[in-house]
PyMOL Python script that loads the backbone (N, CA, C, O; Angstrom):
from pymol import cmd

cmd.read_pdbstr("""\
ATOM      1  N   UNK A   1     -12.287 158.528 215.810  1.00  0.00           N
ATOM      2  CA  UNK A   1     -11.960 158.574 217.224  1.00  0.00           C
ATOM      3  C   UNK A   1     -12.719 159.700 217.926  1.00  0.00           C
ATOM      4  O   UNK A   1     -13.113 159.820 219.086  1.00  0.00           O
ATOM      5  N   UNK A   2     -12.802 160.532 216.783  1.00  0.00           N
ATOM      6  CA  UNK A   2     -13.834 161.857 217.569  1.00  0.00           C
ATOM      7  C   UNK A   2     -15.101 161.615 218.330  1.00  0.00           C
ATOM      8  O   UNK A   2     -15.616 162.195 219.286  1.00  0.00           O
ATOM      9  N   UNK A   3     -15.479 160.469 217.533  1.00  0.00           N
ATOM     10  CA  UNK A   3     -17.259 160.006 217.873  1.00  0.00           C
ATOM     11  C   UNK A   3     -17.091 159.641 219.382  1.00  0.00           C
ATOM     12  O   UNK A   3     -17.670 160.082 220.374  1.00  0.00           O
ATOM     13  N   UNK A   4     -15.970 158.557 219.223  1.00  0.00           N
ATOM     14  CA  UNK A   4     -15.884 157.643 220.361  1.00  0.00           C
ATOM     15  C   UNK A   4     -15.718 158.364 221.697  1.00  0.00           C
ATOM     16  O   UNK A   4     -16.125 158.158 222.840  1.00  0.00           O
ATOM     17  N   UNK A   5     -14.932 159.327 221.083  1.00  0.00           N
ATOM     18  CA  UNK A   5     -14.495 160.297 222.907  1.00  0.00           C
ATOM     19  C   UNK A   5     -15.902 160.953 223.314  1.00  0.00           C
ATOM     20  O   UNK A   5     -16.218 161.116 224.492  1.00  0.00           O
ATOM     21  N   UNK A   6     -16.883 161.390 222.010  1.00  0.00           N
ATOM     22  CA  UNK A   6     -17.302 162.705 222.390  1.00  0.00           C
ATOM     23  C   UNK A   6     -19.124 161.308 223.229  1.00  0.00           C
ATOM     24  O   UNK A   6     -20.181 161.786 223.641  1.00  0.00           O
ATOM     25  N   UNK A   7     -18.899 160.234 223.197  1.00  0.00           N
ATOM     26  CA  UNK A   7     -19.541 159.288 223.512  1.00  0.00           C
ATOM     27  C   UNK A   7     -19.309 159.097 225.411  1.00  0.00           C
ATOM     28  O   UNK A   7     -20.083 159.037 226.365  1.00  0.00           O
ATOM     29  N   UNK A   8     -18.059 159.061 225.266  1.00  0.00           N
ATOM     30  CA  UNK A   8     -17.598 158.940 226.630  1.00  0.00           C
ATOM     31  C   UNK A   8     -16.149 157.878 226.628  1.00  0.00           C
ATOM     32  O   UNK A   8     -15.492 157.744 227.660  1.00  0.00           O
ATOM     33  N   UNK A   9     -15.803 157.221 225.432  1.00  0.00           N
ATOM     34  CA  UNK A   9     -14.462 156.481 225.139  1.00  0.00           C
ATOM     35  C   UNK A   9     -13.348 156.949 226.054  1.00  0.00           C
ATOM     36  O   UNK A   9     -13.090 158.151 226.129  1.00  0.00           O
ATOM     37  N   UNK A  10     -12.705 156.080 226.727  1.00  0.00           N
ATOM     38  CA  UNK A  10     -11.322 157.050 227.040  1.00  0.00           C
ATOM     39  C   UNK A  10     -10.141 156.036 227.160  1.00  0.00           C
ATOM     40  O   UNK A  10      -8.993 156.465 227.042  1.00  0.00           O
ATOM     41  N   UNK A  11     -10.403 154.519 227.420  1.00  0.00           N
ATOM     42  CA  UNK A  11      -9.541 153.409 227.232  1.00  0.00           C
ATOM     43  C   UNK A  11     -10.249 152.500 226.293  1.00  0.00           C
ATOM     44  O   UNK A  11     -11.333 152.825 225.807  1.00  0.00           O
ATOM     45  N   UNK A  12      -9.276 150.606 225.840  1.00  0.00           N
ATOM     46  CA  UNK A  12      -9.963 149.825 225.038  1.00  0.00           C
ATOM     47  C   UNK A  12      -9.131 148.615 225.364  1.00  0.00           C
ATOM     48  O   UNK A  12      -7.912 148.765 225.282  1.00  0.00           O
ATOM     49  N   UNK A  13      -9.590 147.463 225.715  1.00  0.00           N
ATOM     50  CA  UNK A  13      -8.901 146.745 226.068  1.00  0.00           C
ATOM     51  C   UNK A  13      -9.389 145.210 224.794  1.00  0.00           C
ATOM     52  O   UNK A  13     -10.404 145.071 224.112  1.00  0.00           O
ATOM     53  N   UNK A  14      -8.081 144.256 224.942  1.00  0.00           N
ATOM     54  CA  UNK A  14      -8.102 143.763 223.738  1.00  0.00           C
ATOM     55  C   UNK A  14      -8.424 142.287 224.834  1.00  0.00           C
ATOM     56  O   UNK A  14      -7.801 142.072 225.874  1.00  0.00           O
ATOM     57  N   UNK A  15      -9.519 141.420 224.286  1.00  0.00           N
ATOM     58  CA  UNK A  15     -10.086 140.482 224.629  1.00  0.00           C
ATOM     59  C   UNK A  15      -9.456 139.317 223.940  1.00  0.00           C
ATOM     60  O   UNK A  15      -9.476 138.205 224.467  1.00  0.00           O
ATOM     61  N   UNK A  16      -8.938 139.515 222.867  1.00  0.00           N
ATOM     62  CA  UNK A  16      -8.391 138.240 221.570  1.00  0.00           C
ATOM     63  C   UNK A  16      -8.076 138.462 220.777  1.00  0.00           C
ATOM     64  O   UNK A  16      -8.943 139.015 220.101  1.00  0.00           O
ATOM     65  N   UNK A  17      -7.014 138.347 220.224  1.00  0.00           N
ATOM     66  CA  UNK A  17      -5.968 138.447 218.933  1.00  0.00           C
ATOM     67  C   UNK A  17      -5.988 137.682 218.182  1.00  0.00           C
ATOM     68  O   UNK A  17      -6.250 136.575 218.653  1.00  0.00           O
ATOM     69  N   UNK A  18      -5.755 137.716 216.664  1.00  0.00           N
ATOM     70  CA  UNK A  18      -5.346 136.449 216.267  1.00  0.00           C
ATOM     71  C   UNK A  18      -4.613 137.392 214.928  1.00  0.00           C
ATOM     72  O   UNK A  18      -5.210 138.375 214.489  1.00  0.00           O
ATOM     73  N   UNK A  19      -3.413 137.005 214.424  1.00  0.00           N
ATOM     74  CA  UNK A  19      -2.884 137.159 213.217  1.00  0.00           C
ATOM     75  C   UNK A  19      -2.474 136.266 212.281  1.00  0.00           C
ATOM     76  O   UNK A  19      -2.179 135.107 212.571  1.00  0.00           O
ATOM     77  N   UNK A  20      -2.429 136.733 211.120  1.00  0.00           N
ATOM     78  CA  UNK A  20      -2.158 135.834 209.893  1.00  0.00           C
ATOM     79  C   UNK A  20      -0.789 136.930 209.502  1.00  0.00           C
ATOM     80  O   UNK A  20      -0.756 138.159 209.459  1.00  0.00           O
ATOM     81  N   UNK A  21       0.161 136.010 209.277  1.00  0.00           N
ATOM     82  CA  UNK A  21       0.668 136.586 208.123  1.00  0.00           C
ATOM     83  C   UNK A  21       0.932 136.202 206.242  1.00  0.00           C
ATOM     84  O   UNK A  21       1.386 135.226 205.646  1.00  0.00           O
ATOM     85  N   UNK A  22       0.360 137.579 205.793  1.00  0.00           N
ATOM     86  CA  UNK A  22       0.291 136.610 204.077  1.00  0.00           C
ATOM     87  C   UNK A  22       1.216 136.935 203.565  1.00  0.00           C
ATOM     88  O   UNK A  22       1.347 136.277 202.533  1.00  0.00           O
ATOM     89  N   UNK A  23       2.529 138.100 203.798  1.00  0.00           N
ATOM     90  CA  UNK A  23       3.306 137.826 203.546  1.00  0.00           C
ATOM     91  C   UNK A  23       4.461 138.594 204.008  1.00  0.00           C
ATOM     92  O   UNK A  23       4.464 138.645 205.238  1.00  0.00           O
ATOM     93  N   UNK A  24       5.790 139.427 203.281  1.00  0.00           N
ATOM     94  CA  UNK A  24       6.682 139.968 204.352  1.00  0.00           C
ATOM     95  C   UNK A  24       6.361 141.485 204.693  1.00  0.00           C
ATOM     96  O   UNK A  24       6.814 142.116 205.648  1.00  0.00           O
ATOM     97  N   UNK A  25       5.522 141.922 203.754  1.00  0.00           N
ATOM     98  CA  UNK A  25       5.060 143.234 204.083  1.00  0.00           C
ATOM     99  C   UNK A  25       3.697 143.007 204.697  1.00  0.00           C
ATOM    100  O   UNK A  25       3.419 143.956 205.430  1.00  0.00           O
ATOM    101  N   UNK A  26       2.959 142.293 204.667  1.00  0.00           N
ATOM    102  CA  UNK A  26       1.675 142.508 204.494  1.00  0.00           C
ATOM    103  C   UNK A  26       0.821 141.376 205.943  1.00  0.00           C
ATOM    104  O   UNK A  26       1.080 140.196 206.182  1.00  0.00           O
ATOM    105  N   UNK A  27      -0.014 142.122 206.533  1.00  0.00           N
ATOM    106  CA  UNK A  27      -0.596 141.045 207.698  1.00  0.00           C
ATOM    107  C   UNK A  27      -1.817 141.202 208.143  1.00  0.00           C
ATOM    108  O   UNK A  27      -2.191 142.366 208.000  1.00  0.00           O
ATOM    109  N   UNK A  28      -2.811 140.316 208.758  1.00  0.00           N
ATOM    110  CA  UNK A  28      -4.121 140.535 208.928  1.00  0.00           C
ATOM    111  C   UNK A  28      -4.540 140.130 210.563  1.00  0.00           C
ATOM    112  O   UNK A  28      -4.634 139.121 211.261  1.00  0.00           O
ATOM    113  N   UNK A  29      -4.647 140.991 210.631  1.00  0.00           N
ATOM    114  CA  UNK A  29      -5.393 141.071 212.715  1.00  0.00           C
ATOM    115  C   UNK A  29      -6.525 140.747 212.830  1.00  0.00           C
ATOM    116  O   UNK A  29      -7.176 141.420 212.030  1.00  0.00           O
ATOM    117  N   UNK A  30      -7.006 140.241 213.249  1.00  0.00           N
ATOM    118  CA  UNK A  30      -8.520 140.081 214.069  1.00  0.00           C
ATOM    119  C   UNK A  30      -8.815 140.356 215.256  1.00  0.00           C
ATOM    120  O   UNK A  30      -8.614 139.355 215.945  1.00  0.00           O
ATOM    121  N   UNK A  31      -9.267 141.378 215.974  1.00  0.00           N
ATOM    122  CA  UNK A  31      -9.203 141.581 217.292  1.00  0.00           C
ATOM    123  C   UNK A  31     -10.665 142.130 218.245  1.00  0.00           C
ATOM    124  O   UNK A  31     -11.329 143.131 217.977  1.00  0.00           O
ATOM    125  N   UNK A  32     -10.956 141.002 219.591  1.00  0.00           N
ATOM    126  CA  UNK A  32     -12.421 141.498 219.855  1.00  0.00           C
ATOM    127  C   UNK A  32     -12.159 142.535 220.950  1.00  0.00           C
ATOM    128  O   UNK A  32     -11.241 142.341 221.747  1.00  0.00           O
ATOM    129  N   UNK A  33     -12.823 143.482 221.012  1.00  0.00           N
ATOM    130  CA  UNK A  33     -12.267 144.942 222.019  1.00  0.00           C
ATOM    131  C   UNK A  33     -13.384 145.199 222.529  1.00  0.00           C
ATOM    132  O   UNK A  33     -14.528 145.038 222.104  1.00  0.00           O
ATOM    133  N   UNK A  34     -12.875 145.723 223.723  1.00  0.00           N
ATOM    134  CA  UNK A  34     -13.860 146.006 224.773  1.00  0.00           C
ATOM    135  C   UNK A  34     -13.808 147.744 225.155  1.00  0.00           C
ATOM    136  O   UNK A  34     -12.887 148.006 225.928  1.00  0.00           O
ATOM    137  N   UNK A  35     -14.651 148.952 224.730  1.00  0.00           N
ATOM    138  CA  UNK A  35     -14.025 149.814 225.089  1.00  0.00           C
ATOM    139  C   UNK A  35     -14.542 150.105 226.289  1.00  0.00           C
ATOM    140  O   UNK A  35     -15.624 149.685 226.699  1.00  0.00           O
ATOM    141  N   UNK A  36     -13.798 150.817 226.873  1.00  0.00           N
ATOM    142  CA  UNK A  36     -14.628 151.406 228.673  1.00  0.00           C
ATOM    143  C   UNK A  36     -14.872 152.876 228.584  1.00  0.00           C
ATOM    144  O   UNK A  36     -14.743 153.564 227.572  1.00  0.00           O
ATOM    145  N   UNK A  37     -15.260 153.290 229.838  1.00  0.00           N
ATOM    146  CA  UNK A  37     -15.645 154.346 229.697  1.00  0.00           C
ATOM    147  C   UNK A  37     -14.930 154.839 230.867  1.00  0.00           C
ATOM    148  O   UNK A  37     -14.374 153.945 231.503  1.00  0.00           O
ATOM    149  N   UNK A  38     -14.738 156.516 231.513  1.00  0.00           N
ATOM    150  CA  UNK A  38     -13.904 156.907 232.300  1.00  0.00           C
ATOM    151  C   UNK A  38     -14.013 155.868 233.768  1.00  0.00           C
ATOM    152  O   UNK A  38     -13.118 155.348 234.433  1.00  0.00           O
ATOM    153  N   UNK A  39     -15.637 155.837 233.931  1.00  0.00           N
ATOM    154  CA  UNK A  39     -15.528 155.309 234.846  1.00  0.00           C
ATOM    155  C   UNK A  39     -15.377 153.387 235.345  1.00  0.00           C
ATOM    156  O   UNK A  39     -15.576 152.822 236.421  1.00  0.00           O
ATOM    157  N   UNK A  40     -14.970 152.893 234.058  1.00  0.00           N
ATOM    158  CA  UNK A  40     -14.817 151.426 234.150  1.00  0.00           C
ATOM    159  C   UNK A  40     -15.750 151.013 232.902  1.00  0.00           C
ATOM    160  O   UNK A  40     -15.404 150.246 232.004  1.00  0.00           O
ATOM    161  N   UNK A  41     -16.780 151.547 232.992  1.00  0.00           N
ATOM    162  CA  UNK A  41     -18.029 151.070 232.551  1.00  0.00           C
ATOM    163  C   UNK A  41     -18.094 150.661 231.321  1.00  0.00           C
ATOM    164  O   UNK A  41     -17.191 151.242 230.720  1.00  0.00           O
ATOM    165  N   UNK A  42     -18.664 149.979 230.618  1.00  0.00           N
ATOM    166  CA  UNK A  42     -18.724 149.166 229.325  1.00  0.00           C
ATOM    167  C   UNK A  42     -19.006 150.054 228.229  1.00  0.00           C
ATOM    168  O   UNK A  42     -20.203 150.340 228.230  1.00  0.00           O
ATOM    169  N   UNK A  43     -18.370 150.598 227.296  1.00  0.00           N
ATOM    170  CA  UNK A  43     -19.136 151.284 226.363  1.00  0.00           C
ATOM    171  C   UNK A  43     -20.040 150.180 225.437  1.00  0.00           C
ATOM    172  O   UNK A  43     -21.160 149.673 225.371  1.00  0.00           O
ATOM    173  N   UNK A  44     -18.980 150.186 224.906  1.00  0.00           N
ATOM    174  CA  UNK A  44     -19.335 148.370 223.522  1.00  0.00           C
ATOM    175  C   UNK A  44     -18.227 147.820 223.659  1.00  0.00           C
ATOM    176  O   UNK A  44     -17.141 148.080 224.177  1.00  0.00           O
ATOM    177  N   UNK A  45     -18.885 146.690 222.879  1.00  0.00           N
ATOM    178  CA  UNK A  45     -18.030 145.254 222.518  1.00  0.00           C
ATOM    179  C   UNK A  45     -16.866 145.311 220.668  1.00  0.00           C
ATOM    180  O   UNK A  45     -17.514 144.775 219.769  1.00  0.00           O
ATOM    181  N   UNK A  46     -16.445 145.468 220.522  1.00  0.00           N
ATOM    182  CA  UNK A  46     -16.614 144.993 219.076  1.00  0.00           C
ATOM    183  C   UNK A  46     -15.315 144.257 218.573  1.00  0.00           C
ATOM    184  O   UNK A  46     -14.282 144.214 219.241  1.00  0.00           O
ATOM    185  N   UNK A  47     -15.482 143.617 217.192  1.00  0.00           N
ATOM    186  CA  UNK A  47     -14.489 143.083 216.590  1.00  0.00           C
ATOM    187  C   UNK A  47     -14.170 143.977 215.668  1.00  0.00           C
ATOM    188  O   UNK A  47     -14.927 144.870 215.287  1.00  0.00           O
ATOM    189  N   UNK A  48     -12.770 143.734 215.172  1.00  0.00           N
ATOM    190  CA  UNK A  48     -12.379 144.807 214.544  1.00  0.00           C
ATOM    191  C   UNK A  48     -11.504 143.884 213.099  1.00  0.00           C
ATOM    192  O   UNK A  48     -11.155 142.796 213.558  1.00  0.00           O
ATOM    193  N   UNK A  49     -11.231 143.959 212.127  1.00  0.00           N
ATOM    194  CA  UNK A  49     -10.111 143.504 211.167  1.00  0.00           C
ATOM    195  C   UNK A  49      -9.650 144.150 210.710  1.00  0.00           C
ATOM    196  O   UNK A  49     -10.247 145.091 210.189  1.00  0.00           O
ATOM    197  N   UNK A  50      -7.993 143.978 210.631  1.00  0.00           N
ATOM    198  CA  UNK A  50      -7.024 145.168 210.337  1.00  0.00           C
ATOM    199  C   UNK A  50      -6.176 143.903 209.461  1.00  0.00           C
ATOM    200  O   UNK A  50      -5.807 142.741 209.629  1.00  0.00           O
ATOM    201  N   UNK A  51      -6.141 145.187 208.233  1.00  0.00           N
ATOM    202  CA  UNK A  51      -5.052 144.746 207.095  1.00  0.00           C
ATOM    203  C   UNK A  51      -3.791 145.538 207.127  1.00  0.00           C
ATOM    204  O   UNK A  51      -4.019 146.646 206.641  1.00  0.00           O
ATOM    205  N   UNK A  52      -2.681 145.426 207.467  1.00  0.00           N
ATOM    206  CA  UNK A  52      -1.359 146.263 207.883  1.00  0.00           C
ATOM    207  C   UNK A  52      -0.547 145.626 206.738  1.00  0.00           C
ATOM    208  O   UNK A  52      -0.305 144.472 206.384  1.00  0.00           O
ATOM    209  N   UNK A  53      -0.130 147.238 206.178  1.00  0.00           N
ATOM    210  CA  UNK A  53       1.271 147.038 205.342  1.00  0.00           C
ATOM    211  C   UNK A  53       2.691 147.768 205.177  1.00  0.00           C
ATOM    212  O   UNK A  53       2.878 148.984 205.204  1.00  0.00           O
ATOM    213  N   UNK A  54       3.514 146.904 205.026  1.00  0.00           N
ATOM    214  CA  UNK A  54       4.661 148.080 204.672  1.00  0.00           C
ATOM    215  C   UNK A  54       5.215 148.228 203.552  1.00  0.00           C
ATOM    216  O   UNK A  54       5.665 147.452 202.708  1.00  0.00           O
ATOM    217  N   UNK A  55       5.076 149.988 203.705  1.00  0.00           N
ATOM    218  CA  UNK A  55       5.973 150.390 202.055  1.00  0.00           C
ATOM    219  C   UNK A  55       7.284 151.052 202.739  1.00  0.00           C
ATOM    220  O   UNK A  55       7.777 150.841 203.847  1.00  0.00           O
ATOM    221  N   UNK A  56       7.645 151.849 201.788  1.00  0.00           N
ATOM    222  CA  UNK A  56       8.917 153.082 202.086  1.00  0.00           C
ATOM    223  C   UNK A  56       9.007 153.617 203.128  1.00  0.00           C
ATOM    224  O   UNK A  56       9.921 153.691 203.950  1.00  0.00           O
ATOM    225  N   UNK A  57       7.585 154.172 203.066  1.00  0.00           N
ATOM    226  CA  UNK A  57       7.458 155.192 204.325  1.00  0.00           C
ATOM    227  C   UNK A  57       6.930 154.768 205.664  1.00  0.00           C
ATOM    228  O   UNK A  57       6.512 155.596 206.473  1.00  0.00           O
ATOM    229  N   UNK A  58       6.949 153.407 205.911  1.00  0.00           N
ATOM    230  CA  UNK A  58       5.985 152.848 206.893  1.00  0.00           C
ATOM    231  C   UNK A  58       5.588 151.914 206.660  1.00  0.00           C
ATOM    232  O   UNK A  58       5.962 151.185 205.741  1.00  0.00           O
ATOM    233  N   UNK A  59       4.411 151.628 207.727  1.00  0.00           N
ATOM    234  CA  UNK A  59       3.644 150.696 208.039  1.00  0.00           C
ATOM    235  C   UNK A  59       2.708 151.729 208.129  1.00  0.00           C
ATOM    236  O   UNK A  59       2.774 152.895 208.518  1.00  0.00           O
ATOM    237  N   UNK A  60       1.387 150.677 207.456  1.00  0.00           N
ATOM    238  CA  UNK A  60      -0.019 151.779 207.079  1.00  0.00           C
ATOM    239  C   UNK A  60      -1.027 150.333 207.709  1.00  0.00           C
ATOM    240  O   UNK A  60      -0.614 149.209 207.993  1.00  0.00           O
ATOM    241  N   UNK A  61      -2.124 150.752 207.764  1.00  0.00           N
ATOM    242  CA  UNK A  61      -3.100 150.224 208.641  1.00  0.00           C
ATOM    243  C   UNK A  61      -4.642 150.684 208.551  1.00  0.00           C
ATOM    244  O   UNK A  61      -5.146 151.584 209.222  1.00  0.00           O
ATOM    245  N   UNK A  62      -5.505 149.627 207.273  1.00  0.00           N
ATOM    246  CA  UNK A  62      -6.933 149.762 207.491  1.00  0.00           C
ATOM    247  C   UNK A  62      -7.767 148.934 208.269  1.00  0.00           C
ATOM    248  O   UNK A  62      -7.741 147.737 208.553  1.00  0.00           O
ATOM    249  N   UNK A  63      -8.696 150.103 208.607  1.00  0.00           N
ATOM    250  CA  UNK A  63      -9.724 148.972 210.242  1.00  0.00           C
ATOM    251  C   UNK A  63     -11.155 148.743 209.485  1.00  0.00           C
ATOM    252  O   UNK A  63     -11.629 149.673 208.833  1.00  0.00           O
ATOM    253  N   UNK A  64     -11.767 147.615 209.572  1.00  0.00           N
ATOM    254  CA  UNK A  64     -12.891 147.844 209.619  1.00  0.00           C
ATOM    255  C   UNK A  64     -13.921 146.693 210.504  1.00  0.00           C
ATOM    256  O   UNK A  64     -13.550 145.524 210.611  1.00  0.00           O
ATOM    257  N   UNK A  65     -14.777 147.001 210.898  1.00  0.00           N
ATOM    258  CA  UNK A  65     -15.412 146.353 211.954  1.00  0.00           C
ATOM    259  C   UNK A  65     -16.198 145.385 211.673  1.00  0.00           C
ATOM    260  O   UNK A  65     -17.221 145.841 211.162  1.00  0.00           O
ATOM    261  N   UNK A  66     -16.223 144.117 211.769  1.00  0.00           N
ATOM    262  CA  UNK A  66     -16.745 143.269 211.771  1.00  0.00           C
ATOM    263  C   UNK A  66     -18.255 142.947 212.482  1.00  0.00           C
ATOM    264  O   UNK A  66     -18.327 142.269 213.507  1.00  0.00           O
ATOM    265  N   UNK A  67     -19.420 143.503 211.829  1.00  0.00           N
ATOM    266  CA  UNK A  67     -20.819 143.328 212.379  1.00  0.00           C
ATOM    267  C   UNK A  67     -21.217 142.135 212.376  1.00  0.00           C
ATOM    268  O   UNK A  67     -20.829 141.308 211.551  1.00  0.00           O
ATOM    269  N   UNK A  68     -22.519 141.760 213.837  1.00  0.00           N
ATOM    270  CA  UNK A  68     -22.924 140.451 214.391  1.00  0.00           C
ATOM    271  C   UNK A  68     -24.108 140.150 212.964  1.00  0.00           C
ATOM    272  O   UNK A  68     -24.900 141.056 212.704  1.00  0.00           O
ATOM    273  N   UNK A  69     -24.130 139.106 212.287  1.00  0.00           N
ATOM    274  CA  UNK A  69     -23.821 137.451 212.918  1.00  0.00           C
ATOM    275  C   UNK A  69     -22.496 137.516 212.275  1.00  0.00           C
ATOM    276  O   UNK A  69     -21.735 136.671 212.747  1.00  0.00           O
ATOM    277  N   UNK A  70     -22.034 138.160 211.457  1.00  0.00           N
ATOM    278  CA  UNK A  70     -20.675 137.648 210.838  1.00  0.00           C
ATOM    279  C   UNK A  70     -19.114 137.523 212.011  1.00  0.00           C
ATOM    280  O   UNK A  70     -18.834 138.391 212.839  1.00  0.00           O
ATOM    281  N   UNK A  71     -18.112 135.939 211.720  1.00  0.00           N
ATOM    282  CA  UNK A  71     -17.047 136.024 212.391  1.00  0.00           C
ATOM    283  C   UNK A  71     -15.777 136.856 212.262  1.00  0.00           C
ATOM    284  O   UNK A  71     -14.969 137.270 213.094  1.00  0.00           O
ATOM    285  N   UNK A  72     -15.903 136.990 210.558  1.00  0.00           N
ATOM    286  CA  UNK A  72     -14.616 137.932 210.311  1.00  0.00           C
ATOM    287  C   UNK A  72     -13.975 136.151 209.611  1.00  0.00           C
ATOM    288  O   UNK A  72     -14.536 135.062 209.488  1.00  0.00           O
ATOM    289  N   UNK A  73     -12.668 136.615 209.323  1.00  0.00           N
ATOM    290  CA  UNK A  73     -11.213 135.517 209.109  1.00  0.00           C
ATOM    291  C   UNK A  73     -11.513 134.818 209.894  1.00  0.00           C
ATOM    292  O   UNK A  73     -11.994 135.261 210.937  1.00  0.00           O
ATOM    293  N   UNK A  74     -11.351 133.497 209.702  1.00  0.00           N
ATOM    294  CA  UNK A  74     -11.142 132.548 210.714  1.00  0.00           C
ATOM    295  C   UNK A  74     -12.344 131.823 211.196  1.00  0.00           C
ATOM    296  O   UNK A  74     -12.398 130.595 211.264  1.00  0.00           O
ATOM    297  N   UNK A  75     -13.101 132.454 211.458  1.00  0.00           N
ATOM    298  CA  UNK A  75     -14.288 132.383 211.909  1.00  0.00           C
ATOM    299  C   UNK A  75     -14.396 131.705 213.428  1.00  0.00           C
ATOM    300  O   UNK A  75     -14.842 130.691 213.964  1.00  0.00           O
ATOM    301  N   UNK A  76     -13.925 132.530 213.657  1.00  0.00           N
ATOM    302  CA  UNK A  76     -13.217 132.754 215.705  1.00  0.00           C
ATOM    303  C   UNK A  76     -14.856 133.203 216.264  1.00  0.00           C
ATOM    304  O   UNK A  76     -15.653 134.037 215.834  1.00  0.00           O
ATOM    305  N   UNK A  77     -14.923 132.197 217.455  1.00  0.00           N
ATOM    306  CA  UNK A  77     -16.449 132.374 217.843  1.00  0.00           C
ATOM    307  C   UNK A  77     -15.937 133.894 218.671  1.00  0.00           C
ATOM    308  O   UNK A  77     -14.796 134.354 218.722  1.00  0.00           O
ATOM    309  N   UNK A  78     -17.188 134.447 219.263  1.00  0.00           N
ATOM    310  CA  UNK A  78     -17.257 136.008 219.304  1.00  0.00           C
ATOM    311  C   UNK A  78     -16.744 135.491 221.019  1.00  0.00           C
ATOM    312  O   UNK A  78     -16.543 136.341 221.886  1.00  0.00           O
TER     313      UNK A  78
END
""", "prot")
cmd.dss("prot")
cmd.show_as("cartoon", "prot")
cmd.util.cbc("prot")
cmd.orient("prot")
């Protein structure tokens, strides 16, 4: 998140969702994001896939970004 601010990041808005669930702890996001910049302005585009789980202590949550030509899950056009 450090990169992103020190870029000019300051909001991110979510273009498309999609979830799976595989099971009662466990779930998979797909999401295409748009971040802006203070003044409106477009930083980037990107897709993101998140694997979310729960143990004891929580709900835990890895991201990783889905690079062009690939769709990710699903294979949800961009």
């Amino acid at each position: 998140m450090a990169d992103l601010k020190e870029r000019g990041w300051v909001r991110s808005a979510i273009n498309q969702l999609k979830a799976w669930a595989l099971a009662e702890d466990l779930a998979m996001i797909l999401a295409d994001v748009t971040r802006h910049e203070a003044d409106g302005s477009i930083l980037e585009w990107v897709r993101a896939c998140y694997t979310v789980r729960c143990d004891t202590k929580g709900w835990k949550i890895v991201m990783s970004e889905v690079k062009p030509p690939f769709l990710g899950p699903g294979d949800l056009t961009r």
